[in-house]
C-alpha angles and dihedrals in degrees: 000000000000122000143175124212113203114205136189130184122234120165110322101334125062111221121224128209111184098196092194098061110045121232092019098137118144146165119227127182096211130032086234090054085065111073095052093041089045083054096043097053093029074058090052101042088041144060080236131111105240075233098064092047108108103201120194111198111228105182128187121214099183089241129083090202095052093052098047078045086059088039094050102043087054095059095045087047090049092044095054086042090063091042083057095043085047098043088055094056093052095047085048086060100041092053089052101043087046088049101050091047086068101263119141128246088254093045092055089041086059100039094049084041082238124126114262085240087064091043093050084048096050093039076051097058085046093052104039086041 
């Protein structure tokens, strides 16, 4: 069963309506307490195990801005966490190819602008992989 509990935040406590299962209305402290206590009313209200509620967390801040903000600051995080993950293959690569061409640990350090410690750790995924 999916569900979507929408929460809104007044005072302290954020209030949660879950439209596909009547009467689910419920107070939580803290945005991570939600999923479990949606699934364990949802449990309650419904013929369905807490363990087979799929709850989607829909929060209101009160502020457009703040949430394309949010928006906003995820993609650019997920997008520096793939240029790391890409910049780490290709390190990866250039340590190998430099390697194999004769230099030494320090000369690709210094060449990469990495510390030869780094350099010996990444030949030694290569080698070990």
């Amino acid at each position: 069963m999916k569900v979507t509990a929408h929460a809104v935040r007044i005072g302290e406590w954020w209030t949660v309506d879950v439209p596909e299962v009547d009467g689910l209305f419920i107070p939580a402290k803290r945005l991570d307490q939600i999923p479990a206590m949606v699934a364990d009313a949802a449990a309650l209200l419904t013929e369905v195990a807490a363990d087979q509620v799929e709850v989607t967390l829909d929060y209101d801040l009160g502020d457009p801005a703040v949430l394309r903000n949010i928006a906003e600051a995820k993609q650019r995080s997920a997008e520096a966490q793939r240029a790391v993950e890409k910049a780490s293959r290709l390190s990866r690569a250039l340590v190998r190819d430099l390697r194999a061409r004769g230099l030494s640990v320090r000369d690709v350090a210094t060449i990469l602008e990495i510390s030869h410690q780094r350099v010996a750790q990444l030949d030694k995924e290569h080698t070990t992989t």
